[in-house]
Residue frames relative to the residue before (quaternion, step in Angstrom):
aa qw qx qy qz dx dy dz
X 1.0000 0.0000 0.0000 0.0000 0.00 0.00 0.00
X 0.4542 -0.6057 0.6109 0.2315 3.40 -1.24 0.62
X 0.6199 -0.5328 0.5050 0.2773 3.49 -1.64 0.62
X 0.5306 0.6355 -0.3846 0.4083 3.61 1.25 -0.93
X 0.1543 -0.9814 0.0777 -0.0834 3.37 0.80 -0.95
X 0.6997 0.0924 0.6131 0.3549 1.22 -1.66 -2.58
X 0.5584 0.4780 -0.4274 0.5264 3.73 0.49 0.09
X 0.1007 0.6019 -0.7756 0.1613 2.80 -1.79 1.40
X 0.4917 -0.6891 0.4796 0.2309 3.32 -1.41 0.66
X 0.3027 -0.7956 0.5230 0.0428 3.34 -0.56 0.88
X 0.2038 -0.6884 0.6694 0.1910 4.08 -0.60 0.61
X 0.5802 -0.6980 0.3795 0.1792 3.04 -1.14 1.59
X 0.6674 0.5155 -0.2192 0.4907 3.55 1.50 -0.57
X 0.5586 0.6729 -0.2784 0.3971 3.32 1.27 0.42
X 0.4697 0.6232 -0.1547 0.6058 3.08 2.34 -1.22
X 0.0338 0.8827 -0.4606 -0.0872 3.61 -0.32 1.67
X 0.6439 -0.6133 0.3879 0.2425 3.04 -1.33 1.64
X 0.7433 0.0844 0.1030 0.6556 4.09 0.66 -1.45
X 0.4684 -0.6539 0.4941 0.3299 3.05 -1.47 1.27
X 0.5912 -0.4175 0.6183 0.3064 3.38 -1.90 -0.10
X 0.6164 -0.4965 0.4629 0.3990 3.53 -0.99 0.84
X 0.6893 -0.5111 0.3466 0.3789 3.79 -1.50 0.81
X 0.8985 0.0718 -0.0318 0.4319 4.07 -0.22 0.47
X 0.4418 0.5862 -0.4540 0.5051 3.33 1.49 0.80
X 0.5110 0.5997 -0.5210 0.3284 3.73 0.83 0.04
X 0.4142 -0.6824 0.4894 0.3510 3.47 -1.45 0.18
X 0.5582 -0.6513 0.5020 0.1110 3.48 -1.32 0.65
X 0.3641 0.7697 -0.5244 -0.0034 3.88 -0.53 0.53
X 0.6972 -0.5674 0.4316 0.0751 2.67 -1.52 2.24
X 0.0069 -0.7559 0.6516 -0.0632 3.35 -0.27 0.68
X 0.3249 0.8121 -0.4847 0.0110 4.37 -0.06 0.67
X 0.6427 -0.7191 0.2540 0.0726 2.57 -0.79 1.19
X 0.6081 0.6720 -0.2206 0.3605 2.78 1.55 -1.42
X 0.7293 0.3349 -0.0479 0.5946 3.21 1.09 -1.86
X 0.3895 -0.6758 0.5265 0.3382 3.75 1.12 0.00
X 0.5698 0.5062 -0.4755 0.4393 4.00 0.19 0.25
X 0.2807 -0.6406 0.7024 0.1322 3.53 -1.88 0.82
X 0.1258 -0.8052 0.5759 -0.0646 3.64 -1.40 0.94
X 0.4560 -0.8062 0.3721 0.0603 3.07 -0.36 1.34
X 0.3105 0.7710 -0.5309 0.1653 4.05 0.19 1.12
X 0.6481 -0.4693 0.3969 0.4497 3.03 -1.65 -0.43
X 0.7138 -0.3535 0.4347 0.4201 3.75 -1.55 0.10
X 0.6419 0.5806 -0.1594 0.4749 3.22 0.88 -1.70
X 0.7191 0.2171 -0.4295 0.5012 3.73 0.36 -0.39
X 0.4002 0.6018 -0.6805 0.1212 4.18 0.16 0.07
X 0.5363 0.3935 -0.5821 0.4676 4.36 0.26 0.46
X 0.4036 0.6386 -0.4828 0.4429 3.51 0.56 0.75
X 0.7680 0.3097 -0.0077 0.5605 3.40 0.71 -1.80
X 0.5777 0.4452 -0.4215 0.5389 3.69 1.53 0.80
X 0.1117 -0.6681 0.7256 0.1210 3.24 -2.27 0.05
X 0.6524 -0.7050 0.2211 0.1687 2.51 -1.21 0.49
X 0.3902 0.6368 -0.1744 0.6417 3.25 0.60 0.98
X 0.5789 0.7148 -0.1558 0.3600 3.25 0.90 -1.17
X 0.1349 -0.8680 0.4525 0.1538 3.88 -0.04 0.58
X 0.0042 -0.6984 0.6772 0.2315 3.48 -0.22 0.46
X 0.0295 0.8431 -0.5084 -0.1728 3.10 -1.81 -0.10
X 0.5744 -0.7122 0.3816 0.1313 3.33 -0.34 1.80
X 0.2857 -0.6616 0.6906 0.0602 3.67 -1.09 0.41
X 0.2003 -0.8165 0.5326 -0.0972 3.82 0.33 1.58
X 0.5087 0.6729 -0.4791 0.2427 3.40 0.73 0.55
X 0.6013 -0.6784 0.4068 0.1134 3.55 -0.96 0.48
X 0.2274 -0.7607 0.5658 0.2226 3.81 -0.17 0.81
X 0.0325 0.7675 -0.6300 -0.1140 3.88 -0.58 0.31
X 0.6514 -0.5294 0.4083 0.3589 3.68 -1.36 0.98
X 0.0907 0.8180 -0.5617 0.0841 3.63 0.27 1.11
X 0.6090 0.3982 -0.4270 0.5368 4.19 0.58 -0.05
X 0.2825 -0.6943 0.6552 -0.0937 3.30 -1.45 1.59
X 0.0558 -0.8008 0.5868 0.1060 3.58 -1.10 -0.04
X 0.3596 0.7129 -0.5509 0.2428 3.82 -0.55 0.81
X 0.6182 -0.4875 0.5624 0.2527 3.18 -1.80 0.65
X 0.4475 -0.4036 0.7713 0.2050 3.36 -2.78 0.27
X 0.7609 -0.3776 0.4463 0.2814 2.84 -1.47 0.27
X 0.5622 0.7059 -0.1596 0.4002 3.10 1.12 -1.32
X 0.2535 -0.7057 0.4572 0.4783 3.06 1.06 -1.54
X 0.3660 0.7378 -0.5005 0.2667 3.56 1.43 -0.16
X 0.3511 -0.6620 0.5012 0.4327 4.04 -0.86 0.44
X 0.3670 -0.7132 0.5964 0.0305 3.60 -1.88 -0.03
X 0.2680 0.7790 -0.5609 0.0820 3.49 0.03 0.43
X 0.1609 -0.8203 0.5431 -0.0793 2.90 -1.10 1.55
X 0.2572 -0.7491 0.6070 0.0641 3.67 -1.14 1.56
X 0.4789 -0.7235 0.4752 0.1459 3.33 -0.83 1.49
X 0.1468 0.8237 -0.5295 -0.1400 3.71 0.44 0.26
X 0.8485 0.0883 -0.0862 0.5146 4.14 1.09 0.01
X 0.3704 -0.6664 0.5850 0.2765 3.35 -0.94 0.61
X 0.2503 0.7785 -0.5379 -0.2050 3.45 -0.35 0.08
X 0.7863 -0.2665 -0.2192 0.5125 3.82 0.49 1.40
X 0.9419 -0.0470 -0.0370 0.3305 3.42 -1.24 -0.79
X 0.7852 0.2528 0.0894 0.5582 3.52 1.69 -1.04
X 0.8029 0.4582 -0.0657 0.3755 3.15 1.68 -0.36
X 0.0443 -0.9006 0.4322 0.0147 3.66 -0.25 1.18
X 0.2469 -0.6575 0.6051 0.3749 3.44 -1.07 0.82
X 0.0121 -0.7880 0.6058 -0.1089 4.33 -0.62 0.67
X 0.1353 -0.7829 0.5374 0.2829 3.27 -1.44 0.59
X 0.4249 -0.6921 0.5533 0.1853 3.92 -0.81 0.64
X 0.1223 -0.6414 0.7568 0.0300 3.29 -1.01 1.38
X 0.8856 0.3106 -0.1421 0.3147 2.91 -1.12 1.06
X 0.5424 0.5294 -0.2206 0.6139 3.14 2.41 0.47
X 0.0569 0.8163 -0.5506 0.1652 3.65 1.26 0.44
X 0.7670 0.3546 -0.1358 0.5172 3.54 0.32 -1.25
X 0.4262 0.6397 -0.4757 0.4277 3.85 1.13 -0.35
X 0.1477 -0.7825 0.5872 -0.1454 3.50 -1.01 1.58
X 0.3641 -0.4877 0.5346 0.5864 4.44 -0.69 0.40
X 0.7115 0.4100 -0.4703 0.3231 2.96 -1.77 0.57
X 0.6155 0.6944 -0.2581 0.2690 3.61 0.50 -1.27
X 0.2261 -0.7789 0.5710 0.1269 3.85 -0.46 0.05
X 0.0813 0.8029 -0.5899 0.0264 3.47 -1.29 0.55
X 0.3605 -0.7655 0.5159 0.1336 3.63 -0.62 0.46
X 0.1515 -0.7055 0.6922 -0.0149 3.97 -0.95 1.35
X 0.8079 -0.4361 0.3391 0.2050 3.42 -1.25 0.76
X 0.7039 0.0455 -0.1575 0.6912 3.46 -0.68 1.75
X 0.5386 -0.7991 0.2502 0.0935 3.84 1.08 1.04
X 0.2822 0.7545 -0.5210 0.2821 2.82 1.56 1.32
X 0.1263 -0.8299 0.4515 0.3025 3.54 -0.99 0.69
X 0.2880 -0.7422 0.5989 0.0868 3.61 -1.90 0.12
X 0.3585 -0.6700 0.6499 0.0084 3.33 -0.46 2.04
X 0.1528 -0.6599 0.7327 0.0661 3.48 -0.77 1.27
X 0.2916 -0.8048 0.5169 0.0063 3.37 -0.97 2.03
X 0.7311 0.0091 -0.0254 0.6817 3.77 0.64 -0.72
X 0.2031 -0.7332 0.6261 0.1707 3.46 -1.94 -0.19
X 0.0574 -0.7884 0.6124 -0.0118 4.10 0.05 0.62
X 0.7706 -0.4676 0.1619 0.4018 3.67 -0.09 1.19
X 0.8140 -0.2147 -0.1740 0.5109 3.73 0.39 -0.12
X 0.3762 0.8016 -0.1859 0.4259 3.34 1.47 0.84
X 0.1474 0.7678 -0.6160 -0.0968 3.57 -0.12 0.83
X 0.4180 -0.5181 0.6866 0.2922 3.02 -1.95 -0.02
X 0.0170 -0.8107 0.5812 0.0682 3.83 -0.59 0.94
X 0.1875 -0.6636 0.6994 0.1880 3.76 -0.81 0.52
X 0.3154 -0.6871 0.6417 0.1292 3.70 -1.39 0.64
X 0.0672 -0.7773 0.6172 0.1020 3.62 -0.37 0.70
X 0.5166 0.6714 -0.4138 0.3332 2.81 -0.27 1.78
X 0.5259 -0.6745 0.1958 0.4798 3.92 0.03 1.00
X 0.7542 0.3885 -0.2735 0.4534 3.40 0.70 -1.23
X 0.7299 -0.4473 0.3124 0.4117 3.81 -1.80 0.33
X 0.7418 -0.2137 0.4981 0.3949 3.31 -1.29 -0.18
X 0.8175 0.3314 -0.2831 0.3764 3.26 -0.35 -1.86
X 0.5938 0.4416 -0.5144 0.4333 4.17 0.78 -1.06
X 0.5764 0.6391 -0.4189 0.2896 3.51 0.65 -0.95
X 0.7625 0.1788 -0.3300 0.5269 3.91 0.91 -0.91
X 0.6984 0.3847 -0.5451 0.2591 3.30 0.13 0.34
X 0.4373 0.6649 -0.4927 0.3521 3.27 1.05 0.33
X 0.8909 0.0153 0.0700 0.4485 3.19 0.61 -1.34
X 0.2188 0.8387 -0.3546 0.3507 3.18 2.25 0.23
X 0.1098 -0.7249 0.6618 0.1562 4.38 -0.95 0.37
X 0.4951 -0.5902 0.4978 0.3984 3.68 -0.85 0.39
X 0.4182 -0.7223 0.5406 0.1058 3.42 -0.88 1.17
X 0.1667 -0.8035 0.5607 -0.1106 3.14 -0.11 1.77
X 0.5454 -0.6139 0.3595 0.4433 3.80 -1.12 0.82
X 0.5603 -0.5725 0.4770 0.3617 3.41 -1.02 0.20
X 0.6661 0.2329 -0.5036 0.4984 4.16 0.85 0.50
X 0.4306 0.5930 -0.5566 0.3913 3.98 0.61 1.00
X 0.0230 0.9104 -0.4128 -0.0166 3.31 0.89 1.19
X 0.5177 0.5152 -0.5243 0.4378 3.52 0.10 1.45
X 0.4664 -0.6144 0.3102 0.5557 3.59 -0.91 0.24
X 0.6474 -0.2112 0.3841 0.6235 3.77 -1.14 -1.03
X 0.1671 -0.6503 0.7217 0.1685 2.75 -1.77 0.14
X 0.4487 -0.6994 0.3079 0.4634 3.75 -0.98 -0.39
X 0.5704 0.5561 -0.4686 0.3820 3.35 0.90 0.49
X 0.6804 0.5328 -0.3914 0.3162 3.37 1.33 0.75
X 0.3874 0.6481 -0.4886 0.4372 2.99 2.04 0.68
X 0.6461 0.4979 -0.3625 0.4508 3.59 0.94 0.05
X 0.5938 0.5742 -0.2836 0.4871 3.65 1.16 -1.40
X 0.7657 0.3534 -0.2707 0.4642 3.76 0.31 -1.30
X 0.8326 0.2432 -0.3378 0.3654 3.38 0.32 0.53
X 0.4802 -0.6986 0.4103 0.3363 3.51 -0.70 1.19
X 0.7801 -0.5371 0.2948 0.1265 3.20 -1.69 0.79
X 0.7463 0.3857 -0.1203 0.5290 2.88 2.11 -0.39
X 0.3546 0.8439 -0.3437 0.2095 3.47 1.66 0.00
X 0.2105 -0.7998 0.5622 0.0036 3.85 -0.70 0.80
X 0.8273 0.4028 -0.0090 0.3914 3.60 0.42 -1.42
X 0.3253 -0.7571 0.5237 0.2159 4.00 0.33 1.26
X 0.5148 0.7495 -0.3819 0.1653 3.30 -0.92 0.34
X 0.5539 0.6703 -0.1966 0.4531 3.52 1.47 -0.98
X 0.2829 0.7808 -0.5362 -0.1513 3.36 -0.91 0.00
X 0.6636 0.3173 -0.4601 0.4973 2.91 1.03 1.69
X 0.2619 -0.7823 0.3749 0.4229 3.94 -0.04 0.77
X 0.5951 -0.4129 0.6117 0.3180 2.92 -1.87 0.49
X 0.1881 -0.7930 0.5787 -0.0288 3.75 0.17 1.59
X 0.5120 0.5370 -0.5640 0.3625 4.09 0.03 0.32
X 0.7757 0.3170 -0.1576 0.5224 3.42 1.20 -1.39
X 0.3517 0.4592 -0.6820 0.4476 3.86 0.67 1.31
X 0.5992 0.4594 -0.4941 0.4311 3.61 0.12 0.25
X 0.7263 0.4264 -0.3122 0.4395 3.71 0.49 -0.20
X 0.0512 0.7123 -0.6997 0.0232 3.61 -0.99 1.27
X 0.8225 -0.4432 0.1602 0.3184 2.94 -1.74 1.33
X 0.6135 0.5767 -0.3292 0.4275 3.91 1.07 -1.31
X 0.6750 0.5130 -0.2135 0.4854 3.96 1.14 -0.87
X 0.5820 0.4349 -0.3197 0.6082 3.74 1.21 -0.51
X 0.6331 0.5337 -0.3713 0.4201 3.46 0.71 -1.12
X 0.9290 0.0439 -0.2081 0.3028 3.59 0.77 -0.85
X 0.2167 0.5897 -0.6459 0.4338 3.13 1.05 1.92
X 0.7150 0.4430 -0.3204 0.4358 3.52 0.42 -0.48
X 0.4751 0.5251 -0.3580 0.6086 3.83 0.90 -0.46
X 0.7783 0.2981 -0.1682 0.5263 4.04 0.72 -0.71
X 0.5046 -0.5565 0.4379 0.4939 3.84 1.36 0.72
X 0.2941 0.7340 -0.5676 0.2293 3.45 -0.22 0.38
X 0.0787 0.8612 -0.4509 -0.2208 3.80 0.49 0.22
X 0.4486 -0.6354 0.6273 0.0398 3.69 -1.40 0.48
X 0.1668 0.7504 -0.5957 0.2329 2.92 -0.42 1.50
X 0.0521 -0.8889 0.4548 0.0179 4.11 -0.92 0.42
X 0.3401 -0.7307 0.5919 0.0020 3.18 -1.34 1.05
X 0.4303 -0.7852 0.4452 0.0123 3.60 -1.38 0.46
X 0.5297 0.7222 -0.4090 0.1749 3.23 0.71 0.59
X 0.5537 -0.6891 0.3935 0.2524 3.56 -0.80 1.89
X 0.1279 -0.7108 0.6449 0.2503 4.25 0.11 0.87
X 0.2960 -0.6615 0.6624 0.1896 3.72 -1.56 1.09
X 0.7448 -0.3220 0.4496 0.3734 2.81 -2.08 -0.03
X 0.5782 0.5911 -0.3968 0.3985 4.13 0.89 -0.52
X 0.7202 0.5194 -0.3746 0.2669 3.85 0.78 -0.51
X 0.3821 0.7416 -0.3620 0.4160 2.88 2.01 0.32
X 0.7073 0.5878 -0.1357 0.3686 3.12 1.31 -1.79
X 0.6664 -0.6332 0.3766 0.1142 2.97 -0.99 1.38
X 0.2912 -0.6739 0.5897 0.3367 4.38 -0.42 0.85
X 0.1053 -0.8540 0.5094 0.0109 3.90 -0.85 1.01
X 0.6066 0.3721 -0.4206 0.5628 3.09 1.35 0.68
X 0.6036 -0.6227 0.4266 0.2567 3.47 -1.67 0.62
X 0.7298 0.4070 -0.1807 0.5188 3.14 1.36 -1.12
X 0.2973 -0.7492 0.4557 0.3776 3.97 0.04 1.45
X 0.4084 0.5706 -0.5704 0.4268 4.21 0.44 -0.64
X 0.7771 0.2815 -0.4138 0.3818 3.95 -0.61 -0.81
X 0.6880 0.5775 -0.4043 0.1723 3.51 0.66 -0.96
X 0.3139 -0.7985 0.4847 0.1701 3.28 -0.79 1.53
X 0.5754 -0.5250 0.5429 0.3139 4.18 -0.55 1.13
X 0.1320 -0.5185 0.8172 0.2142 3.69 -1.90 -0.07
X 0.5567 -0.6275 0.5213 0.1569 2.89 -1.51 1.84
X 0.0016 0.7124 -0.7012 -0.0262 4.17 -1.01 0.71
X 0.3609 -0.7497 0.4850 0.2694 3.59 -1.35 0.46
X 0.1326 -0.6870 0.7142 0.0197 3.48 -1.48 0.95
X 0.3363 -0.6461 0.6802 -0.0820 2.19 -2.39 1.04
X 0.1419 0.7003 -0.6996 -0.0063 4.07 0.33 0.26
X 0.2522 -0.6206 0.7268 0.1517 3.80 -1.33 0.55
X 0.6153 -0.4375 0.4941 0.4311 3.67 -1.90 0.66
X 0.6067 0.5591 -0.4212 0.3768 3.40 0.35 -1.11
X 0.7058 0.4400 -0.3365 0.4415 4.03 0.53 -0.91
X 0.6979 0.4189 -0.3138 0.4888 3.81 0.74 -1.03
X 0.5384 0.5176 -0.5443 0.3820 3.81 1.10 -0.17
X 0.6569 0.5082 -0.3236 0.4533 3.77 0.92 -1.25
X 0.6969 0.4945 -0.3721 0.3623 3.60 0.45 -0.65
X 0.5723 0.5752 -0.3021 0.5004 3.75 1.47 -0.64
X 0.6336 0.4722 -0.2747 0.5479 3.52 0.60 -1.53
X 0.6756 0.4528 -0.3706 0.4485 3.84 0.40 -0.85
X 0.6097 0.4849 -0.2493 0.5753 3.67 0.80 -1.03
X 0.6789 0.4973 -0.3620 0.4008 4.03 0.53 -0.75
X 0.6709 0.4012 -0.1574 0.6035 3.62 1.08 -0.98
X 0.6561 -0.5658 0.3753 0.3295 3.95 0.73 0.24
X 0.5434 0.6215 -0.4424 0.3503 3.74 1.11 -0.73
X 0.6243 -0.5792 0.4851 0.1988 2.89 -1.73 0.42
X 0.7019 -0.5274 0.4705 0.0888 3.50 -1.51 0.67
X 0.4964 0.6587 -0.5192 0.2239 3.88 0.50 -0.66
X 0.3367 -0.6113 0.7153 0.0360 2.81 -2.23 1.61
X 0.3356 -0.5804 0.7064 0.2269 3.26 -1.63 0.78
X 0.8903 0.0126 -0.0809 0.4480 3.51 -0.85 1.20
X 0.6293 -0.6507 0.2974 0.3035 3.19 -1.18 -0.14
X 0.5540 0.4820 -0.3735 0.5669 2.81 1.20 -0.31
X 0.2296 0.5816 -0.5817 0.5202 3.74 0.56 0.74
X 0.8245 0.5080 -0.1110 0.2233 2.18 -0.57 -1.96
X 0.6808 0.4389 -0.1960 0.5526 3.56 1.24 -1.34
X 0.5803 0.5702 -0.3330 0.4766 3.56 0.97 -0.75
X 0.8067 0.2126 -0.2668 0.4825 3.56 0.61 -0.72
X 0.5760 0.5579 -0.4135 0.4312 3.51 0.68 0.33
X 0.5847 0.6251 -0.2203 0.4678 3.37 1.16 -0.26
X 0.6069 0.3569 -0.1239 0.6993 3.32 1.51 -0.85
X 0.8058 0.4185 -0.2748 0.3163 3.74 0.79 0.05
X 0.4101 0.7684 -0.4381 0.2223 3.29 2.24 -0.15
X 0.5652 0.5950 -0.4147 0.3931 4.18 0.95 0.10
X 0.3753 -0.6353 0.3844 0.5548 3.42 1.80 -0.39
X 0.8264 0.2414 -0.3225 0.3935 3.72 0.29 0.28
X 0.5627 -0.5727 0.4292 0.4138 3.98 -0.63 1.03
X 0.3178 0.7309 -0.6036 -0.0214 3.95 -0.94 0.29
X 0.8733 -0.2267 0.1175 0.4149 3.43 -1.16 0.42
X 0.3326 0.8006 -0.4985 -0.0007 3.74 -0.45 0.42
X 0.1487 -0.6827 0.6982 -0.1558 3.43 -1.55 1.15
X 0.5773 0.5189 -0.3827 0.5010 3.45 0.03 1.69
X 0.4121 -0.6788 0.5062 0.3364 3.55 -1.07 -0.31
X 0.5378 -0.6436 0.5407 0.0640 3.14 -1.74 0.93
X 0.1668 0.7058 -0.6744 -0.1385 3.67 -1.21 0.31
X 0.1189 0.7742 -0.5977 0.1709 3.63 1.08 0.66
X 0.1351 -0.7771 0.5818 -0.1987 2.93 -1.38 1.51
X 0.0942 0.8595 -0.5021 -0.0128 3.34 0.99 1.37
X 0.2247 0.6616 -0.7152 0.0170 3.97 -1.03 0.08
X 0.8510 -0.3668 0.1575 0.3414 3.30 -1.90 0.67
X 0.6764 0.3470 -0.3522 0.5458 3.85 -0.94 1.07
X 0.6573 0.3135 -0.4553 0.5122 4.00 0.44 0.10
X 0.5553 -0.5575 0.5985 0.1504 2.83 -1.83 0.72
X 0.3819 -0.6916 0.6045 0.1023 3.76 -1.33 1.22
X 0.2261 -0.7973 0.5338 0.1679 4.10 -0.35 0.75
X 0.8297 0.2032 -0.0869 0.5125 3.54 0.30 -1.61
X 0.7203 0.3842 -0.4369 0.3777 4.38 0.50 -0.52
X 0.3260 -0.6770 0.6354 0.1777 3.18 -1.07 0.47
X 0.7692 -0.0704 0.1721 0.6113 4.10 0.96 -1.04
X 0.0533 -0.8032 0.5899 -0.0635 3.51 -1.17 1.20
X 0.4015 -0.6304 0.6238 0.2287 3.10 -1.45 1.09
X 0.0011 0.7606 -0.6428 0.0909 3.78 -0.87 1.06
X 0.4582 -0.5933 0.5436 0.3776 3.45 -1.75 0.18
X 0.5468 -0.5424 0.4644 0.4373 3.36 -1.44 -1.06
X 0.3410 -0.7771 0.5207 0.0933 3.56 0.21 1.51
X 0.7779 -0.4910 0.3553 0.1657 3.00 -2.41 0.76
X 0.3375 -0.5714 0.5824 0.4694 4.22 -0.32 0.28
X 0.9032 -0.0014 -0.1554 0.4001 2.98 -1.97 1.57
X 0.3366 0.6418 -0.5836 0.3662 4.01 1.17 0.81
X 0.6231 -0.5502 0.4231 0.3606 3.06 -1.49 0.43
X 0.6432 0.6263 -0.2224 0.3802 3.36 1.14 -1.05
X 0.6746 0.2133 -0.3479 0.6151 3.84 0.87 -0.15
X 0.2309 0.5448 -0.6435 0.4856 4.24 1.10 0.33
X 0.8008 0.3129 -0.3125 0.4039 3.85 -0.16 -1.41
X 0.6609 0.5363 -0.3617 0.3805 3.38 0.37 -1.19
X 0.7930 0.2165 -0.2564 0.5084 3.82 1.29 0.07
X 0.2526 0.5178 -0.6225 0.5298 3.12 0.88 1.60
X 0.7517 0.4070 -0.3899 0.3424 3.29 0.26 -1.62
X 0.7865 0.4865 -0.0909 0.3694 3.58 0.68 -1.62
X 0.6600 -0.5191 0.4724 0.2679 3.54 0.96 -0.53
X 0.1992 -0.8303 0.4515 0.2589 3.90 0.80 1.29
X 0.5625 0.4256 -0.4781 0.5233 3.82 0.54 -0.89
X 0.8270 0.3785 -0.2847 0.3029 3.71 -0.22 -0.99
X 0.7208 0.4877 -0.2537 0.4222 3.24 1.17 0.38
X 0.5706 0.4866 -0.1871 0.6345 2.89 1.37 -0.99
X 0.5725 0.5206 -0.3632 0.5189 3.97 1.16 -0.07
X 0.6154 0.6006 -0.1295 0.4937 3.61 1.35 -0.77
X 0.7039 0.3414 -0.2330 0.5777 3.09 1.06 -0.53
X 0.6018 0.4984 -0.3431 0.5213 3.37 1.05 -0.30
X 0.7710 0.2191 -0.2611 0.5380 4.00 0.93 -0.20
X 0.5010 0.5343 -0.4899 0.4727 3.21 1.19 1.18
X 0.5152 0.5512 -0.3374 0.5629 3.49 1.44 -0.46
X 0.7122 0.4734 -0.3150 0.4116 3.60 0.63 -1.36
X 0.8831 0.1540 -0.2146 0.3878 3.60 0.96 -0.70
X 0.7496 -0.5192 0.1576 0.3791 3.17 1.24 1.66
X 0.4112 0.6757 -0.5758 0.2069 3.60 1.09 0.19
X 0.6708 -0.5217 0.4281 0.3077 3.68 -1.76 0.76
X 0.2300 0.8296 -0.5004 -0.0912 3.57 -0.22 -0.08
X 0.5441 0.4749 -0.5485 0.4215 3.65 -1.69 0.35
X 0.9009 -0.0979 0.0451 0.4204 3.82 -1.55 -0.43
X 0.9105 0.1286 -0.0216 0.3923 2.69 0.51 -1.88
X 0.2417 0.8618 -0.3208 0.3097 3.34 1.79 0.89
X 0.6064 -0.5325 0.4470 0.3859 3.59 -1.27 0.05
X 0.7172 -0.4791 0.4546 0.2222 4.10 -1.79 0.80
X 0.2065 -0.6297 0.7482 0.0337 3.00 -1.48 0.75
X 0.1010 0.7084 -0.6817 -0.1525 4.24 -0.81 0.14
X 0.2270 -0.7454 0.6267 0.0114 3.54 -0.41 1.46
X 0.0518 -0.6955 0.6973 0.1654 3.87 -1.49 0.35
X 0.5445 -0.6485 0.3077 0.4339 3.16 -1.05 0.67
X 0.7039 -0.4289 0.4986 0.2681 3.59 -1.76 0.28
């Protein structure tokens, strides 16, 4: 398949700006089985469970990764954190650092500076000269690192909004947006209904932003992100699989998190990084059905979301989400997809 595709036109007033209070979003059923899409609330997905049923949640952590500072020059700088990689050091990209060279200096807000140490094509390596870590460093002066079509700055009710209700693990600097729809009262009653809970770890980079730039998907080369799956998760996912229940990922990066750990056909332990790249013609091992947003035209992320579901039968979905006004992108309204 060609990236083209994957292109649809979006209306610019569809692309939401602020989330919708926790479980007031709407919810389209995409099944597969019967091939038909159905139009509900967020709030009814324990409907489209059983009991038994595993969801599984993506426990990563948004950290204040978008900076702002000047060159020498005075020219401005804004810098996305896309990795820690220890006490002083970031891999990060730099709008506004074309000319930024190893050696160079720049300056972030309240005059910390940053010796820009290596460069790998749109990549810098930044060292912080400065006593305390990195991490005090973004939350000191760090902004939550909205997508780039959330055209306003942050605000401070999106250090709470961009990050899901269950996160644990710094590391993200983009949330795993399926599970901002879920607040604690809605987990509370899937589980009260045998629902089981189960969780995975993968750190979303600064790349899920980036754009697929070849035509032909085969060349396109993934950005590497780090996972974690724990014994404790592949025990629930067996026992769930032993008793007949279903699989379901919260987002994609679930979704990518357990597929990555499943490319032998069975889910086992993983600790490492991923460039899985799923799009139409690969084969899905461990999800059975996923809770998802409404993704970018020609993103990798609805490429997967029509493997799992079925490109006509998705790419039809998205077309009668547009027609009936559904939110779509970060802070947008759900998709529950089964698999194809």
């Amino acid at each position: 398949m060609r990236r083209s595709d994957f292109s649809f036109a979006l209306p610019e007033h569809l692309i939401a700006q602020y989330p919708a209070e926790r479980g007031s979003d709407r919810l389209l059923v995409v099944d597969s089985a019967r091939d038909r899409c159905e139009d509900r609330a967020f709030l009814a997905l324990p409907e489209l469970l059983n009991a038994g049923d595993l969801l599984v949640f993506n426990d990563t952590r948004v950290i204040p990764a978008r900076l702002f500072g000047h060159k020498p020059s005075g020219g401005r700088v804004e810098v996305l954190v896309d990795r820690i990689l220890d006490r002083n050091r970031v891999l990060a990209l730099v709008r506004g650092g074309k000319a930024l060279r190893p050696g160079h200096r720049f300056f972030l807000e309240r005059g910390i500076a940053v010796e820009v140490r290596a460069r790998s094509e749109e990549r810098f390596e930044l060292h912080f000269d400065d006593s305390r870590p990195v991490s005090a460093i973004l939350d000191e002066i760090g902004h939550t690192p909205l997508p780039p079509y959330i055209r306003r700055p942050d605000e401070s009710l999106d250090r709470n909004r961009y990050q899901t209700v269950y996160a644990q693990h710094p590391g993200a600097v983009a949330a795993p947006t399926a599970g901002l729809h879920f607040d604690q009262t809605l987990i509370d009653r899937l589980t009260r209904q045998g629902v089981q809970i189960a969780y995975v770890t993968l750190h979303v980079g600064a790349g899920t932003f980036q754009p697929v730039r070849v035509d032909n998907l085969a060349e396109h080369r993934m950005h590497s992100e780090w996972v974690d799956i724990s014994d404790e998760t592949v025990l629930a996912v067996r026992d769930a699989r032993s008793h007949g229940k279903r699989v379901v990922a919260v987002g994609t990066t679930s979704v990518r998190a357990l597929e990555s750990a499943s490319r032998t056909g069975e889910l086992r332990p993983f600790r490492g990084e991923t460039d899985l790249f799923l799009y139409p013609g690969d084969r899905f091992y461990t999800v059975d059905a996923m809770v998802t947003n409404f993704h970018v035209s020609e993103s990798s992320l609805l490429m997967l979301v029509c493997a799992f579901g079925g490109y006509e039968r998705v790419m039809a979905a998205y077309q009668h989400a547009i027609v009936q006004s559904y939110r779509f992108l970060s802070y947008g309204d759900a998709m529950f997809v089964t698999a194809a």
